[in-house]
C-alpha positions as CSV (number, residue, x, y, z in Angstrom):
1,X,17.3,18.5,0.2
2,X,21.2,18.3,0.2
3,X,24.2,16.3,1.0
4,X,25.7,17.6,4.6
5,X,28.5,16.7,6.4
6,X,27.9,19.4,9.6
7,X,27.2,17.4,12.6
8,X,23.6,19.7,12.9
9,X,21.3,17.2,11.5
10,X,22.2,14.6,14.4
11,X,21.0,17.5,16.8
12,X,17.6,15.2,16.0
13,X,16.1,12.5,18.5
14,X,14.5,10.4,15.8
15,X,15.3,9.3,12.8
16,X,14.3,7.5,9.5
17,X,16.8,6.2,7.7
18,X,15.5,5.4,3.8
19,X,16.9,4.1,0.5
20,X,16.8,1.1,-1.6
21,X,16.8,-2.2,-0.8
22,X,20.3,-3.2,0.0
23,X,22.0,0.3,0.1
24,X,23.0,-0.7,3.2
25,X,20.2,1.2,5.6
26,X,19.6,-1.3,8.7
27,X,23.5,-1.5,9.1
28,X,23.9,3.0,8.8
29,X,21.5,2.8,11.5
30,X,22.6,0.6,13.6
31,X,25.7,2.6,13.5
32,X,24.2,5.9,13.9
33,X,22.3,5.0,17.1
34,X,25.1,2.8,18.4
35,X,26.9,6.1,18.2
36,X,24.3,8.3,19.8
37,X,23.9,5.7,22.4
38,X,19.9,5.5,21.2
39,X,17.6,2.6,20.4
40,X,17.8,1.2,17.0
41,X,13.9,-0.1,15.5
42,X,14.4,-2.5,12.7
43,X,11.1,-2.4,10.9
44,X,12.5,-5.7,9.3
45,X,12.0,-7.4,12.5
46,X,8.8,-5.9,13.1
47,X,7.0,-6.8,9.7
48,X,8.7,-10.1,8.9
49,X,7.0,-13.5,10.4
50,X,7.7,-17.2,9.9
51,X,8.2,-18.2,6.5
52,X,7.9,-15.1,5.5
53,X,4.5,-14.3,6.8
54,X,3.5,-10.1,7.5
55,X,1.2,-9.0,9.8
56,X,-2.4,-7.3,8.9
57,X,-1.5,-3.7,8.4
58,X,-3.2,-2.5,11.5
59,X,-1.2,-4.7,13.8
60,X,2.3,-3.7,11.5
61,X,1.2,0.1,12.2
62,X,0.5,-0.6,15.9
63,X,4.2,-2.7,16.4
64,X,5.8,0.3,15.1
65,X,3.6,3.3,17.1
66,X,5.0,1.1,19.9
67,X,8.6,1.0,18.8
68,X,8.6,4.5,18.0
69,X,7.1,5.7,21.4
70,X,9.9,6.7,22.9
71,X,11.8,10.3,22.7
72,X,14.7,8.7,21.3
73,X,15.2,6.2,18.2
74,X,16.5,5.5,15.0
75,X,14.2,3.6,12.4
76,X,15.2,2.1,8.7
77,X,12.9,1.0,6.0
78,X,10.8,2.3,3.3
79,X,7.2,0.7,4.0
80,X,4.3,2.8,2.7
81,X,1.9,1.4,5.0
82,X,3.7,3.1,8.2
83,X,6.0,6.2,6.3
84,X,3.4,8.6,7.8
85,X,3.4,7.0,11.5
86,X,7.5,7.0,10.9
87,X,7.9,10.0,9.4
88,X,5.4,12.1,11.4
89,X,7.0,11.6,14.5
90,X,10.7,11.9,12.9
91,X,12.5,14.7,13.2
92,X,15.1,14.0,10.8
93,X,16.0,11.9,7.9
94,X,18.1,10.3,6.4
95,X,18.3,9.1,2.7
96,X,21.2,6.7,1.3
97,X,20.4,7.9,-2.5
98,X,23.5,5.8,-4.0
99,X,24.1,4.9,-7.8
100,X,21.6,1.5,-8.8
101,X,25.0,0.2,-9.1
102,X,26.1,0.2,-6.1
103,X,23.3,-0.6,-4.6
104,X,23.0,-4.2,-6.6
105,X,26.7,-4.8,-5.9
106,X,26.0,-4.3,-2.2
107,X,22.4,-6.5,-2.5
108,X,24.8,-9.0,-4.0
109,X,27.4,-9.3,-1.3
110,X,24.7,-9.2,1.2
111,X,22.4,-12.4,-0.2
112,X,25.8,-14.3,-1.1
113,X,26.9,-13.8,2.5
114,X,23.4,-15.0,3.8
115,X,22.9,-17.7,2.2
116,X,26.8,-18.9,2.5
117,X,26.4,-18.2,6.0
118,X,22.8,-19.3,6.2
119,X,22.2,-16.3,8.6
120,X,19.1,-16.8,10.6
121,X,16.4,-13.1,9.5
122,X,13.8,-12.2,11.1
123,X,10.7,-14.2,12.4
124,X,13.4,-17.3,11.8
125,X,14.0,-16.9,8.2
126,X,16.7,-17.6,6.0
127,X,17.6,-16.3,2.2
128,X,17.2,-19.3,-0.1
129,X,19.7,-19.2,-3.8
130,X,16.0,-19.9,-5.2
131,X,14.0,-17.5,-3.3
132,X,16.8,-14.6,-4.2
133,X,17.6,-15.2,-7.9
134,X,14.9,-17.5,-9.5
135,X,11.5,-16.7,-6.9
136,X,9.6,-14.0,-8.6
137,X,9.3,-12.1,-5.0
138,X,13.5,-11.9,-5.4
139,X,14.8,-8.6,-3.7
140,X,16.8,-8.0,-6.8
141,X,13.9,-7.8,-9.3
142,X,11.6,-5.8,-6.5
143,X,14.9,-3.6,-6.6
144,X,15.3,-3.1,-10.3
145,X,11.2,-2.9,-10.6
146,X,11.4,0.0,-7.6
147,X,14.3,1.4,-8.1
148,X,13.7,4.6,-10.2
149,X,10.4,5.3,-8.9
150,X,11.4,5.0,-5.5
151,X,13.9,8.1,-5.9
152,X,10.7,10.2,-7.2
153,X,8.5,9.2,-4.5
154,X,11.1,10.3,-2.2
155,X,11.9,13.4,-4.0
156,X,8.2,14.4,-3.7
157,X,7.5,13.3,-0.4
158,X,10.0,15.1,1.0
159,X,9.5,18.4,-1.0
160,X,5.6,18.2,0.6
161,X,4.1,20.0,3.5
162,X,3.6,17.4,4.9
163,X,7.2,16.4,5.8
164,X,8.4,20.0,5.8
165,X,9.6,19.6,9.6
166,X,11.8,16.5,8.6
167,X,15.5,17.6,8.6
168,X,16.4,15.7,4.8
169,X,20.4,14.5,4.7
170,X,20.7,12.6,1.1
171,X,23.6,10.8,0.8
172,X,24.9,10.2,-2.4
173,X,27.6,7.5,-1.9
174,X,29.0,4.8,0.6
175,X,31.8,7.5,1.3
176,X,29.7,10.3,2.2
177,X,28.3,8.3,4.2
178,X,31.2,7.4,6.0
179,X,32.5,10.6,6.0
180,X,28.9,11.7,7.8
181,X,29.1,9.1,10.0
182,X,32.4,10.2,10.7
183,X,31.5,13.1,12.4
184,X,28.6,11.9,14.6
């Protein structure tokens, strides 16, 4: 595991793109496969129903198989349920690993802007003030309750056999990611 900032990693035809909730993942890979002229799987889109409604696990597992059928993709998102279908057939990945401070000021900007904006989600849902700061299902106590245990899961996930084909870029900051995007 390491940062890089040598375009080899992108030599890779799919990609996972992980980190914690609001470090910014969906939009570093939209950008990525903008850039690489590939499709872009939103596993937001894929799990997330009306009022906030998920799908049996088997039926989540077989939406993304079919996403991620192709030869060419890039993916974001952390669920468990579908790492192994994700991250078996990924070649590389790609981990925004930036300072818990960062990462709240980003989830921040992000929730303030959608409900301001009242920017429509998936499956026709919309961030609520309540649902976000006083809902006990709020993103920002799931990212302070995940937070640290996240980065160890990773860490030994990634150090497994398992996953040893993946091709691991952590990115420690906003500006190295930037700067790696930079060069795709």
């Amino acid at each position: 595991m390491h940062d890089r900032l040598d375009p080899a990693p992108l030599a890779g035809q799919r990609v996972s793109v992980i980190g914690s909730t609001g470090s910014g993942k969906t939009t570093f890979a939209r950008t990525l496969a903008q850039r690489r002229g590939i499709p872009c799987v939103e596993l937001d889109a894929l799990h997330w129903g009306p009022n906030w409604t998920m799908p049996p696990t088997d039926e989540f597992r077989a939406r993304v198989a079919e996403a991620l059928s192709g030869e060419r993709w890039v993916t974001d998102g952390n669920y468990s349920k579908v790492r192994d279908v994700i991250w078996g057939r990924a070649d590389t990945l790609i981990w925004l690993d930036y300072p818990l401070p960062v990462v709240f000021w980003r989830l921040t900007k992000r929730t303030l802007r959608r409900i301001v904006t009242q920017e429509e989600l998936w499956g026709g849902n919309r961030e609520t003030w309540r649902g976000q700061f006083w809902d006990r299902d709020s993103l920002f106590l799931f990212l302070l309750r995940t937070y640290r245990s996240r980065r160890r899961t990773f860490e030994a996930l990634i150090a497994s056999p398992e996953y040893a084909h993946l091709t691991v870029v952590r990115l420690r900051s906003p500006r190295a990611a930037d700067r790696w995007l930079a060069r795709v």
